[in-house]
C-alpha positions as CSV (number, residue, x, y, z in Angstrom):
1,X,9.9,-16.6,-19.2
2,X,7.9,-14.8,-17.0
3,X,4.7,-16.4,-15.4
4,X,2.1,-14.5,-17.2
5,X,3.8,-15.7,-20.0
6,X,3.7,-18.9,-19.0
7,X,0.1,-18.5,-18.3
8,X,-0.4,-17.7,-22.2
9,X,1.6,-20.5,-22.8
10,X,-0.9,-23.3,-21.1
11,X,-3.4,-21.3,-22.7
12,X,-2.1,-21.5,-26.4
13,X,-1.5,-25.3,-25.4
14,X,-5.6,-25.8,-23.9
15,X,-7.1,-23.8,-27.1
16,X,-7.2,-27.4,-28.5
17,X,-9.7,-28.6,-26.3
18,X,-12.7,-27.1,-27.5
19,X,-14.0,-25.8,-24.3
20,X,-15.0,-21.8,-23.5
21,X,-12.3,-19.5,-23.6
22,X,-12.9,-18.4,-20.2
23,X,-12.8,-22.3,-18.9
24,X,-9.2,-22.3,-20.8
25,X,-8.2,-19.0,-19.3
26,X,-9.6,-20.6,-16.0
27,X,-7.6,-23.6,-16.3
28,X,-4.2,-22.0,-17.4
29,X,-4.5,-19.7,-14.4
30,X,-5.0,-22.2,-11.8
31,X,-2.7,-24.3,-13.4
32,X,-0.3,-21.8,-12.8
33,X,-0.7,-21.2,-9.1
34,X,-0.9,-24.7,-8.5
35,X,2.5,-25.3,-10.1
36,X,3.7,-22.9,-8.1
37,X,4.7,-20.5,-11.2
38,X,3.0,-17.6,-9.5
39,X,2.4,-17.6,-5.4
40,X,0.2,-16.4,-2.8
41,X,0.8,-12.3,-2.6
42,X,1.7,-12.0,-6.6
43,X,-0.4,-9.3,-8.9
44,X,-1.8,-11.2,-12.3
45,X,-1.7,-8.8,-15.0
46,X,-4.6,-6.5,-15.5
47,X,-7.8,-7.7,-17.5
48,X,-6.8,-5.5,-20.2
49,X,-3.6,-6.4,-20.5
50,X,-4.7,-10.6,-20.5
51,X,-7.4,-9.9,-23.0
52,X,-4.6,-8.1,-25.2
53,X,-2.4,-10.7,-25.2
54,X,-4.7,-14.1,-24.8
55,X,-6.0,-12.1,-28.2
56,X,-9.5,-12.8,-26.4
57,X,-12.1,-10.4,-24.9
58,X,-11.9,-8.5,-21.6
59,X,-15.5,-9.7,-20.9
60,X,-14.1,-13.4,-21.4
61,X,-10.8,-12.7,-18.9
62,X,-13.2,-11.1,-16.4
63,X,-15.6,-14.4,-16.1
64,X,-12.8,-16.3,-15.4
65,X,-11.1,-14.1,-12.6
66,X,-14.2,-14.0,-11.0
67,X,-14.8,-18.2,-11.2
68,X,-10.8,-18.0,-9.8
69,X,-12.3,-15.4,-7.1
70,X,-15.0,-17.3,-6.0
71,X,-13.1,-20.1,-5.8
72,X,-10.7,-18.8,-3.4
73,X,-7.6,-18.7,-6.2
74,X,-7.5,-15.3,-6.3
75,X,-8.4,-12.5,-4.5
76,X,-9.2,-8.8,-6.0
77,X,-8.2,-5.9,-3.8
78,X,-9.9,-2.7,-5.2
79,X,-7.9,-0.3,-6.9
80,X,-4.8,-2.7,-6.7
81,X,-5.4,-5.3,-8.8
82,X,-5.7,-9.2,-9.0
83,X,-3.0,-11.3,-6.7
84,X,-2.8,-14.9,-5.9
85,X,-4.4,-15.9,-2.6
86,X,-2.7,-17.1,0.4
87,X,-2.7,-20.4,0.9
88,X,-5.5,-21.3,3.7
89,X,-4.3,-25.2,5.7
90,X,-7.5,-27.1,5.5
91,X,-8.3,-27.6,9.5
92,X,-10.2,-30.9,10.2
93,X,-11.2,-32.6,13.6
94,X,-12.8,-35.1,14.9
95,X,-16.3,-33.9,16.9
96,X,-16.3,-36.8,18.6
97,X,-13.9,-35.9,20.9
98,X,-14.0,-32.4,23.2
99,X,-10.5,-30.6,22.3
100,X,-9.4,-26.8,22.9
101,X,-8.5,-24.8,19.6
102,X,-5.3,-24.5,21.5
103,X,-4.7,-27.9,21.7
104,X,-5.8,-28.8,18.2
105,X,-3.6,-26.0,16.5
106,X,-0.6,-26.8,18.5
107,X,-1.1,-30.7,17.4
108,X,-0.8,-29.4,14.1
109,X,2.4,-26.9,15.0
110,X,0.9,-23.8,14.7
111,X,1.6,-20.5,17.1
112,X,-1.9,-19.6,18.1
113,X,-2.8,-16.4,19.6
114,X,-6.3,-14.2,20.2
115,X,-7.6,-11.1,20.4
116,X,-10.6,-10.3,22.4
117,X,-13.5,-9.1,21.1
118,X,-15.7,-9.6,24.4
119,X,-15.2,-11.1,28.2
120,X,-17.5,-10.7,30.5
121,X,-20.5,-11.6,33.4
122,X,-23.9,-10.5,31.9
123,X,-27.9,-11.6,32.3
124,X,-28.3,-14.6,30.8
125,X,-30.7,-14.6,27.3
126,X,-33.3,-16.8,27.6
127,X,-32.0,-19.6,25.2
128,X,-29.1,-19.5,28.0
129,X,-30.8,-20.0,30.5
130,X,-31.9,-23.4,29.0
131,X,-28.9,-25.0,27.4
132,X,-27.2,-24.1,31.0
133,X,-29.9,-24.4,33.5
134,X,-29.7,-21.6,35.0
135,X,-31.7,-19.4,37.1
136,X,-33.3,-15.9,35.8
137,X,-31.2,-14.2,39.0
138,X,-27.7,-16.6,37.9
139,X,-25.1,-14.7,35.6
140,X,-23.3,-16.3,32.6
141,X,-19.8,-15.6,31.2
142,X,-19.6,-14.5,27.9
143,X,-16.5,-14.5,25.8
144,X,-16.0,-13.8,22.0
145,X,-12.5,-13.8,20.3
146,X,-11.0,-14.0,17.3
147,X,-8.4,-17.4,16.9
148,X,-5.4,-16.8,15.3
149,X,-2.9,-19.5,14.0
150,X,0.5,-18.8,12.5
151,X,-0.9,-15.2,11.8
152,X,-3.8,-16.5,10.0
153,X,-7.2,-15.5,11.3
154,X,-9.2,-19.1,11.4
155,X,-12.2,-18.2,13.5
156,X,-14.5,-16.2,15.8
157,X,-15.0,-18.3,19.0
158,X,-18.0,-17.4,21.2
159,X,-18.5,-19.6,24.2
160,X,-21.3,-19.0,27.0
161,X,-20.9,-20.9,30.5
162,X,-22.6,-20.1,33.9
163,X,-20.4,-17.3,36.1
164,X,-20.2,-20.7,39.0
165,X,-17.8,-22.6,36.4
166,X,-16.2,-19.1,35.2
167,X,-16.9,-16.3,37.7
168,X,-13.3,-14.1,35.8
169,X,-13.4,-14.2,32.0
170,X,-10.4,-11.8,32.5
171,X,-8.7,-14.8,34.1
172,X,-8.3,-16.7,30.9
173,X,-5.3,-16.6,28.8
174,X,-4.8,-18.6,25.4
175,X,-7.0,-21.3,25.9
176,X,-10.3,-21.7,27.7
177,X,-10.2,-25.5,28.5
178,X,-6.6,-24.5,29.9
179,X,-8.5,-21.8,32.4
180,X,-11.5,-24.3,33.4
181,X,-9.2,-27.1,34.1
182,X,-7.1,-25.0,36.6
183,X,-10.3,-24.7,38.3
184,X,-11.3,-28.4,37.9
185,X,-13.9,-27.4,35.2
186,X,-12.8,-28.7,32.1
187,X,-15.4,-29.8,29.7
188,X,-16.7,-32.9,29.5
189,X,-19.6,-32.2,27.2
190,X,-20.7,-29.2,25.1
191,X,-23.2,-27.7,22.6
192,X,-21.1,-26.9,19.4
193,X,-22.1,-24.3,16.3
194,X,-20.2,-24.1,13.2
195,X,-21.3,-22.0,10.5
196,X,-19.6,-20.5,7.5
């Protein structure tokens, strides 16, 4: 039995419920990935197709890929189809506690990498300027890359210090903290972001 048939399956077997179609057709689907009957990378059948089949309309299937979509299930690549989402690891950490990316991802077992997106010594802005107290004449470092772990793009990473604890952003290699401590700067306190 193949897995979109299996997927009709759980559907014939939810129709008892009494809720929406496209809540059943939901269910059925995400039942399916989370049973590991289709995986991350695998193409669902098309719309038409489901609707054909489930004997429901395409209208119906479509609400339901795009609750899956939304949800992070699935994943619609234009032109190609509907696939299964790679899996994404939750990463959690304490903020309590000053750690490197590096650090946490290889606590966790992870290969991290990064590719630069920006290094430098510029003029400090004026918000800068503040959080560092610097001078209008000092420099600050500036880097911005994206963190990679086990090929997996996790975040962009943008960090600001003055040049005097930094004066070669070209000098660090995989991990920050790992540059300033060789200097005897590592990080004792910071001022953190995280958006979404």
């Amino acid at each position: 039995m193949s897995a979109a048939d299996q997927i009709f399956a759980m559907l014939k077997e939810s129709s008892q419920s009494g809720a929406p179609l496209y809540l059943q057709l939901r269910k059925s689907i995400e039942e399916a990935v989370n049973r590991g009957l289709i995986g991350p990378g695998d193409a669902l059948p098309s719309e038409r197709d489901i609707a054909s089949k489930a004997d429901i309309s395409r209208v119906t299937v479509r609400k339901a890929v795009q609750d899956l979509v939304k949800g992070g299930i699935l994943v619609q690549r234009h032109g190609s189809g509907t696939f299964v989402a790679p899996r994404m690891e939750r990463v959690e950490q304490s903020l309590s506690r000053l750690t490197s990316f590096t650090e946490d991802m290889a606590r966790r077992g992870m290969v991290v990498r990064s590719a630069w997106l920006d290094r430098g010594l510029y003029a400090p802005s004026p918000d800068e300027t503040m959080v560092l107290g610097l001078s209008s004449n000092e420099l600050v470092a500036r880097v911005a890359r994206l963190r990679i772990a086990n090929d997996t793009p996790l975040a962009i990473e943008r960090a600001a210090l003055s040049a005097s604890v930094l004066p070669d952003p070209e000098a660090i290699g995989t991990s920050l903290y790992a540059a300033l401590e060789m200097t005897g700067n590592r990080p004792v306190r910071a001022v953190q972001r995280i958006s979404a």
